[in-house]
N, C-alpha and C positions, 0 to 999 in steps of 0.2 A: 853158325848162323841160324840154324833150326831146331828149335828147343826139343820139340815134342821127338819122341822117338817112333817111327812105321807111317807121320802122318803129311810126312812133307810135301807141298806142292812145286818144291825147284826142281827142276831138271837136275838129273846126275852130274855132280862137280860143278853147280851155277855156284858163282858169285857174285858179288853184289859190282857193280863196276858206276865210279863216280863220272856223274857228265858235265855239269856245273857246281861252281865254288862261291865262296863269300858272297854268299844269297843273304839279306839280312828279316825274310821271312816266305820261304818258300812256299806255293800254292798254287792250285787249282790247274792241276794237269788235264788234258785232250788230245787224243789223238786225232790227225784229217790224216784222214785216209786217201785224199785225193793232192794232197800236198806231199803224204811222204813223211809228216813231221810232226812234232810235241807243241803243242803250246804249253807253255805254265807262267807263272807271276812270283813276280817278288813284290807285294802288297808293301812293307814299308822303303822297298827302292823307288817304287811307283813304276812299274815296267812289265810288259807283258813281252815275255823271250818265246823263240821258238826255237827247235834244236833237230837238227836231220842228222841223216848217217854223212852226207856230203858237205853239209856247211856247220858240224857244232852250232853252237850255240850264239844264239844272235838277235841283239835287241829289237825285237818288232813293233812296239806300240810303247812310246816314254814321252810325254806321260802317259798315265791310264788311269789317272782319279782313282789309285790307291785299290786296284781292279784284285778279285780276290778269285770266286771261283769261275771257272771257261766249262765248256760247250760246242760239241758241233751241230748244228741241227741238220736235216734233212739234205737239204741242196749246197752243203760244205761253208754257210756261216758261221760267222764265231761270234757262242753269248758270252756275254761277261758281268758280271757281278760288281758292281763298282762302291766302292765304300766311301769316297768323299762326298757325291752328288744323291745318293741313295738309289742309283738307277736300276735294273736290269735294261741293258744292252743289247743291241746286232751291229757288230760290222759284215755289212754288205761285200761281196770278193770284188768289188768297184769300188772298195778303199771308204762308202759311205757307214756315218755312224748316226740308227735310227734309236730313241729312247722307245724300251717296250713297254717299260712299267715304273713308275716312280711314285705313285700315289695311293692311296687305297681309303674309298671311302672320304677325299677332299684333304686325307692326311697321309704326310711325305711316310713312304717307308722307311724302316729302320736302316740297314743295310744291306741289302741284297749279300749274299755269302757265298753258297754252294748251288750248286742248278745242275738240271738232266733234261732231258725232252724225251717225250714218250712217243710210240710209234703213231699216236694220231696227232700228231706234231704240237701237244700240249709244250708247257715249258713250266717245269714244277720249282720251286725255287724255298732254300729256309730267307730265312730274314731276324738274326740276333742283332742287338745292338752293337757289337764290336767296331765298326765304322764309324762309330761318335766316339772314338779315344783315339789318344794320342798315338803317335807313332808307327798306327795301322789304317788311321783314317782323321777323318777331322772333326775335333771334340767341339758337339753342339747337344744340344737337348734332344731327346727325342717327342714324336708327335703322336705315337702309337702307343696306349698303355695296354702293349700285349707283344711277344715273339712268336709271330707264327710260320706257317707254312702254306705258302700261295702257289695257286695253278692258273696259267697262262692261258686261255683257251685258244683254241685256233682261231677261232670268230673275235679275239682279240679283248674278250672279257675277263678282270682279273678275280678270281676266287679266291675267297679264305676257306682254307681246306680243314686248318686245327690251328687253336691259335693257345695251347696251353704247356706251351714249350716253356721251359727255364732260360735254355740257350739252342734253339734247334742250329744244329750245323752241318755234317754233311750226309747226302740222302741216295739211293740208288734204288733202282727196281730189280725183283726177281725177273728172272727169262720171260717169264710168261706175264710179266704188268701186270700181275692180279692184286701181288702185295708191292709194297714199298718200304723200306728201311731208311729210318730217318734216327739221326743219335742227339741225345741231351747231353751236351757236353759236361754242365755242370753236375748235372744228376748222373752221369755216369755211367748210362744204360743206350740202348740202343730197344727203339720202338721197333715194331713190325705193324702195316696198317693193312686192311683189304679195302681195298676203292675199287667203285664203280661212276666212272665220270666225274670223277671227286669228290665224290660222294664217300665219307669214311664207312663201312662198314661193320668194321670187327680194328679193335687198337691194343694192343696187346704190347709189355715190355719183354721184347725176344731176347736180350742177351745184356749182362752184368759187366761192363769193364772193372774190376776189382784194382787196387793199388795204384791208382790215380786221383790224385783232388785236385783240382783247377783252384789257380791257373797256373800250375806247376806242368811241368812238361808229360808227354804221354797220354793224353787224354783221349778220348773216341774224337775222332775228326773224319777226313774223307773215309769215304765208303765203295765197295766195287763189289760184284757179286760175279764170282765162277759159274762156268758154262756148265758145272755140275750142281750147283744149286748154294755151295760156299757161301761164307760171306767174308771177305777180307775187310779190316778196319783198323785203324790206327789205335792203336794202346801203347801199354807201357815198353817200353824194351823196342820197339818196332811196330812192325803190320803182323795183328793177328789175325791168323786163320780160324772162323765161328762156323761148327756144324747146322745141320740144320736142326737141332735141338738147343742150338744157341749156346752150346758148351764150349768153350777156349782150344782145340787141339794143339796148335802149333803157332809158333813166333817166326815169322821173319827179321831177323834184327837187323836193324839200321843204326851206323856209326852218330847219329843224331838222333833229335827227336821228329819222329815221320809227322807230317801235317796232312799228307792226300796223297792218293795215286790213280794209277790209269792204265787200261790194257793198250796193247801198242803194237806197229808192226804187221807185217801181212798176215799173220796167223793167229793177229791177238793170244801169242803167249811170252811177249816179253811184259812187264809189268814194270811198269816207270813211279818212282816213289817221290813226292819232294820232301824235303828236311826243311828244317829250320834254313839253313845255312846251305844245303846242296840240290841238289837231284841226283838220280840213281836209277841204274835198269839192272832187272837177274831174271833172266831166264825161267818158263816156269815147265812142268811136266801136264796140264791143264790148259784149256785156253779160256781167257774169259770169257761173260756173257756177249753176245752181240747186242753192239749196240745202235741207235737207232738206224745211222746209216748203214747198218749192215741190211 
């Protein structure tokens, strides 16, 4: 399961263990930590599942307008990323559904994709077009000639942070929010930015996924960063493990192609992956980052 030799992040004798099946495009895992349980999606099922150690796995939100990546923020709601409507989301835990963001500048966003919230209850969000095609959203024009990457203020103002993505898709902050890790899927790399209030600072390409061309399977997609400072991301073969010199150490391989993952569990060191087709937890020797609700 672990390619590199001396550098593995699994716990001793982890395996990969399947939790759901005939996903027909697996995404945007979350852990609530006050529920107990996973959120993730199957974007072309239209359904957002949740999955506990007491009830498996269980359809929570069908429809979900093709809803792509999840979120907990602060007080245990869930963002979600919606691909048919172009929204960024809040379900309320009163079952209400408020729209944060759908516009920018008098024009609809592209598709809201992948989302984090940062500890001053920002909500940073990429935005590719993938939700105007078939089979993962609903094929229309888009209104925005650019893919960028938007910050949510708390004061409820939406920011263009960077707007010279190819395909920006999934994005995670280091421990300390100083940088953020945002990956081009089409270009193949994964950015490193320094923000201050979203303000970009310093942008810099931290790390090469090699041996992937989109829209072939393996590409950089979700992103998570270890409580040592790691970065986990999706590439070829599975979830690789990226130093902080942005060098490739080790592969966690997955019987699919990995789309995202999520730390999990009281101790944040089980790591939940989604496939194409599954989900997956293994065990890790690391716990990840905390995240905001921590």
């Amino acid at each position: 399961m672990s390619t590199a030799q001396g550098s593995s992040v699994l716990e001793d004798g982890a395996r990969l263990e399947q939790l759901a099946t005939e996903l027909l495009f697996g995404e945007g895992p979350a852990w609530d930590p006050q529920r107990g349980c996973l959120f993730f999606t199957d974007i072309a099922g239209d359904t957002i599942y949740s999955w506990s150690r007491a009830s498996g796995v269980v359809a929570f939100r069908t429809p979900s307008n093709k809803a792509n990546g999840l979120a907990i923020d602060r007080i245990g709601q869930l963002i979600i990323c919606e691909h048919v409507t172009s929204r960024l989301t809040r379900l309320g835990q009163d079952g209400a559904l408020t729209t944060l963001a759908s516009h920018y500048e008098r024009r609809e966003l592209n598709s809201p994709n992948d989302v984090v919230v940062s500890r001053d209850g920002s909500i940073w969000f990429t935005d590719p077009r993938g939700g105007r095609e078939e089979f993962v959203g609903l094929p229309r024009p888009s209104e925005l000639d650019f893919c960028g990457v938007f910050r949510l203020r708390p004061d409820g103002e939406l920011q263009l942070v960077v707007a010279d993505f190819e395909l920006p898709n999934g994005l995670c902050f280091t421990p300390d929010e100083s940088y953020i890790y945002i990956n081009d899927t089409i270009r193949a790399h994964i950015r490193r930015l320094r923000v201050d209030d979203g303000t970009v600072l310093e942008d810099v390409v931290f790390a090469e996924i090699p041996g992937c061309a989109w829209p072939l399977p393996g590409v950089p997609d979700g992103m998570k960063v270890l409580g040592d400072g790691r970065l986990l991301a999706t590439g070829p073969h599975g979830v690789w493990v990226i130093d902080a010199h942005g060098e490739h150490v080790d592969t966690i391989e997955t019987p699919d192609t990995a789309t995202n993952l999520a730390f999990g569990e009281a101790d944040l060191r089980t790591l939940f992956i989604t496939t194409l087709t599954g989900l997956y937890r293994v065990r890790l020797n690391v716990a990840g980052a905390e995240p905001v609700w921590g």
